[in-house]
N, C-alpha and C positions, 0 to 999 in steps of 0.2 A: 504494500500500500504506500503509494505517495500522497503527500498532502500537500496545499498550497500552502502560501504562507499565511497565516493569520486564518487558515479556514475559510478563504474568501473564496464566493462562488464566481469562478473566471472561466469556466466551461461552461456558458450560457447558451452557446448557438452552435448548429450542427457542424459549422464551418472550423470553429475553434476544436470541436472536438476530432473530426477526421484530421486537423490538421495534427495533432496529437499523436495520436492513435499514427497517421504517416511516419514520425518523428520516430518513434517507440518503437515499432516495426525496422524503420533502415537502421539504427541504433543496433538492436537486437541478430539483423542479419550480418551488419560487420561486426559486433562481438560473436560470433556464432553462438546465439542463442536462439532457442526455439520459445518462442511465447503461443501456451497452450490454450489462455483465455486472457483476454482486456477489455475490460470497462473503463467508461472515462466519466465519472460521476462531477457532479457540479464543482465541488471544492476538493475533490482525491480521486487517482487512481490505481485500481485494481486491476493486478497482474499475477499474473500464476506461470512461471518461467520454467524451463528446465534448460542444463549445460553442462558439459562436458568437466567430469573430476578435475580436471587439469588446472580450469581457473577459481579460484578468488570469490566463495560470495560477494564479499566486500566490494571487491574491483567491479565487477558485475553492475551491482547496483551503482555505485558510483559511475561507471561509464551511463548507463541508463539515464542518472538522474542530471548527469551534466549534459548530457546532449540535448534533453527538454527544457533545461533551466530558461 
């Protein structure tokens, strides 16, 4: 789960959220992860990820969350 900051609801409009949801996806296929399921709720999103032993929860999440920042 990511959260905005302050809980603020900034995935209002369909546009915002495909736009996301794009972002998360190219993210995800150059870290070679596979995302199993993603919601993009008004102020957080929901993901369900799986990857390769080799890397890094940590690193993972971090490359994710910096490439949507």
């Amino acid at each position: 789960v990511f959260v905005t900051k302050y809980r603020r609801k900034i995935f209002d409009t369909q546009e915002k959220v495909n736009t996301m949801k794009a972002i998360l996806q190219r993210q995800a296929t150059i870290s070679e992860v596979t995302i199993s399921q993603l919601e993009v709720m008004p102020d957080h999103v929901h993901m369900l990820i799986s990857f390769k032993p080799k890397y890094a929860p940590s690193n993972i999440v971090k490359n994710l969350k910096g490439a949507s920042a």
